[in-house]
N, C-alpha and C positions, 0 to 999 in steps of 0.2 A: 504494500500500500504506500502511497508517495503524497505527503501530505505538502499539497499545493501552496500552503500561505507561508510555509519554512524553505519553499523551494526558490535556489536565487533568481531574482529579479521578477521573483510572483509582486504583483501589481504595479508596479515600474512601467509608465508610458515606452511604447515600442519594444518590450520586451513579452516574446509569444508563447506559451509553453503547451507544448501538447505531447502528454504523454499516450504513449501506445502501449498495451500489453498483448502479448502472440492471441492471437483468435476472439481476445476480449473485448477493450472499447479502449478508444484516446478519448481525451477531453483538452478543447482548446479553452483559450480565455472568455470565449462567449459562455460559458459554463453549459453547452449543449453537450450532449456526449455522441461520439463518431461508432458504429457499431461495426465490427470487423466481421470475417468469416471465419469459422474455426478451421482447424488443422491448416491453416496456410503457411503459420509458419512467420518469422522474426521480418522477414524481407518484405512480406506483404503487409504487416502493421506499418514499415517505418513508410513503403510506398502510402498507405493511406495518409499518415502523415505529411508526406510531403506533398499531397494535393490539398490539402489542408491549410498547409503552412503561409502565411502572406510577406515576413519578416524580409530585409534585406541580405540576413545573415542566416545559416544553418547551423546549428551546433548540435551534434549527437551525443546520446548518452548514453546506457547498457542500465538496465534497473536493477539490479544491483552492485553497483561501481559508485561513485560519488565525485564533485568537482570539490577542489580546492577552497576554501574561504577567501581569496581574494580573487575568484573567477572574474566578477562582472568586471573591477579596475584590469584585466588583463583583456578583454573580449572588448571592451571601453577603448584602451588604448590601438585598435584596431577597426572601429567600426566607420571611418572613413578613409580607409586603405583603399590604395590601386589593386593588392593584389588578388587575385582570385581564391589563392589555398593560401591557410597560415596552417602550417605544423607546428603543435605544443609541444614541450616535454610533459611526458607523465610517469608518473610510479607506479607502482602494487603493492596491494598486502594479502596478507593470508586471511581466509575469510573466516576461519575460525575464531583464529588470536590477534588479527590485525595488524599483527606485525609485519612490518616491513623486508618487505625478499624483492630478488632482480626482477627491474621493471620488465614488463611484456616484449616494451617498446626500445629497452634500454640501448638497442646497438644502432636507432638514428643519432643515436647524439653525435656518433665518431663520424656520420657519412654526411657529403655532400648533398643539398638539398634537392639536386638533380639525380639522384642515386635513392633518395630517402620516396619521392613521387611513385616510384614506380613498383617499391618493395613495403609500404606503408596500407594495408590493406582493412586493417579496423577502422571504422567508419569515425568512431571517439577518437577527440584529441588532436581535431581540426575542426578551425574554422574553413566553413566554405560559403562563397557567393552564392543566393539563392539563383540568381539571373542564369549564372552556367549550368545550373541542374535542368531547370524549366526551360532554356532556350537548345539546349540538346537532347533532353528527355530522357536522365540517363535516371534510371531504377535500378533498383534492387533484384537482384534472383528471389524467385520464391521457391527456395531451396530447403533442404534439411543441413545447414552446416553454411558457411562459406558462401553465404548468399552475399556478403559487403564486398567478396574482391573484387569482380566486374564494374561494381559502383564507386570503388576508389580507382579503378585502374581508368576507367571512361573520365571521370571528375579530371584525374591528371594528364590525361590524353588533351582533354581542351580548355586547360584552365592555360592561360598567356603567360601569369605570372606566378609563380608561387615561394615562399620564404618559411624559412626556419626560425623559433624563436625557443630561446632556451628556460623563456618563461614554463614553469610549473600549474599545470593547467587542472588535471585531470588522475585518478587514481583506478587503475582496476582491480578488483579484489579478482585472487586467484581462488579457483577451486579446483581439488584435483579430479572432482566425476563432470566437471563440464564438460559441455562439447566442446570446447576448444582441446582438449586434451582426451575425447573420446576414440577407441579402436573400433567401434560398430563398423560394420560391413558398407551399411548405406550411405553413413557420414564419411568415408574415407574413398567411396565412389564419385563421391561428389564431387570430392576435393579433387581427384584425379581428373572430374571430365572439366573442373574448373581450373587446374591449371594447364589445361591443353588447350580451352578456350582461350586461357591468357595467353600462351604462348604463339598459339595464330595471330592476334590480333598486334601483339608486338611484331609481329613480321610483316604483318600485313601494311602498318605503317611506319616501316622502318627505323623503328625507335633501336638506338644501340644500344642495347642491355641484354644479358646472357638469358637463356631460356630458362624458365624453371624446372628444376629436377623433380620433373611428374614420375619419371620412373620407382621415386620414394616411397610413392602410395603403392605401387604395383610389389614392391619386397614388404612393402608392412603385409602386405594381406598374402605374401606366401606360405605360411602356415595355417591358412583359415582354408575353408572349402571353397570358394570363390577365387581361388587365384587365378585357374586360368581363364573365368570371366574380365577377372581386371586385365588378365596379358594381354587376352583378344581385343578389349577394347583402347586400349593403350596402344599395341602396335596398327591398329587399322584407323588410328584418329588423330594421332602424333606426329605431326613432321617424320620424315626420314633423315632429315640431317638432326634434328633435335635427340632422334633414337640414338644416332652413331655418336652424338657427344655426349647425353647420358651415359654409354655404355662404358667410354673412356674414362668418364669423371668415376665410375662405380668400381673400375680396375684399378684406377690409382688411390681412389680409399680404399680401398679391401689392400693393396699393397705396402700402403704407409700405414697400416695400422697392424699388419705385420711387421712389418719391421721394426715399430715401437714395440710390441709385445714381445718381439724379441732381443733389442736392447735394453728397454727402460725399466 
């Protein structure tokens, strides 16, 4: 339950809040409530939301995660920006104890913000211009898993300008039975035909960035009874040059981790 009057910038002119719950209802600031469809799933809530939404800016949030106490002074100091994407820094904690463990996010901080657009795939922990979402029409998968990477990866595809800020935005509590960290069959299909989607589409408009190693999902599920469902769909959907470079990136780990095991 997300109690709206402790939520920041509940009743503050120009600021929208509408939250979504999977299959449930959003409620925006007109105090109407939006009724979803069940079983659709995280992507189709935030899609309703975002036809919803009228705001200049988008900020996402995960219902059980939390923003900072100085959010609004940070989202403030940005709301008449040129750029199109602002990337936050954010943290995590354990959702148990609260405690503080390595952020989700933790390895943008080392990479260039032209490196960070295109491997930044949680939808939280950006600002985004409402106008690039609406004037490209770029949604959400209504997926089981991994329905935000298409929508960060489109977002970065035709945002002109985007920057990194080392401002402290955003916090996601870890959980270790979330989907982000689940082995399911049909969550880990997904992610497979989801990063082969990605990896066409970086080809398709010539973006220079190395392909993603889809082949990962295809060895998690070699031990499960599906494997050779995922091989078939993998090798018959996958680039052919992206197969012969997974396959070299896969012999030179399997190689140098022999060789640590037997030096180290």
């Amino acid at each position: 339950m997300v109690d709206f009057n402790a939520f920041p910038g509940a009743g503050r002119k120009g600021v929208e809040i509408i939250y979504t719950r999977e299959s449930r209802i959003c409620m925006g600031e007109d105090g109407k409530g939006y009724f979803t469809k069940r079983g659709k799933g995280p992507g189709y809530a935030r899609n309703v939301a975002l036809q919803k939404a009228q705001g200049k800016w988008i900020v996402f949030a995960d219902a059980d995660d939390f923003f900072h106490k100085d959010m609004l002074q940070i989202l403030d100091a940005w709301k008449d920006s040129e750029y199109d994407i602002i990337f936050f820094d954010t943290d995590s904690v354990d959702s148990d104890t609260l405690a503080k463990v390595e952020s989700r996010q933790a390895w943008a901080r080392t990479l260039p913000v032209e490196t960070v657009r295109w491997v930044y795939y949680v939808p939280w922990g950006k600002l985004i211009r409402s106008e690039l979402i609406k004037r490209h029409a770029i949604v959400f998968d209504e997926i089981c898993g991994d329905e935000d990477v298409m929508f960060s990866i489109y977002s970065s595809l035709y945002a002109r300008k985007v920057i990194w800020s080392s401002k402290l935005l955003y916090c996601s509590v870890v959980r270790s039975h979330s989907l982000w960290n689940s082995t399911d069959y049909d969550h880990l299909l997904n992610r497979l035909k989801v990063y082969i989607r990605l990896n066409k589409v970086l080809c398709r408009y010539k973006i220079k960035f190395p392909p993603l190693f889809s082949l990962g999902y295809v060895l998690s599920l070699s031990e499960t009874p599906y494997r050779w469902k995922a091989w078939s769909f993998y090798l018959r959907h996958e680039r052919n040059m992206n197969i012969c470079k997974h396959f070299v990136q896969a012999l030179r780990f399997n190689i140098g981790q022999k060789w640590l095991v037997k030096h180290v």
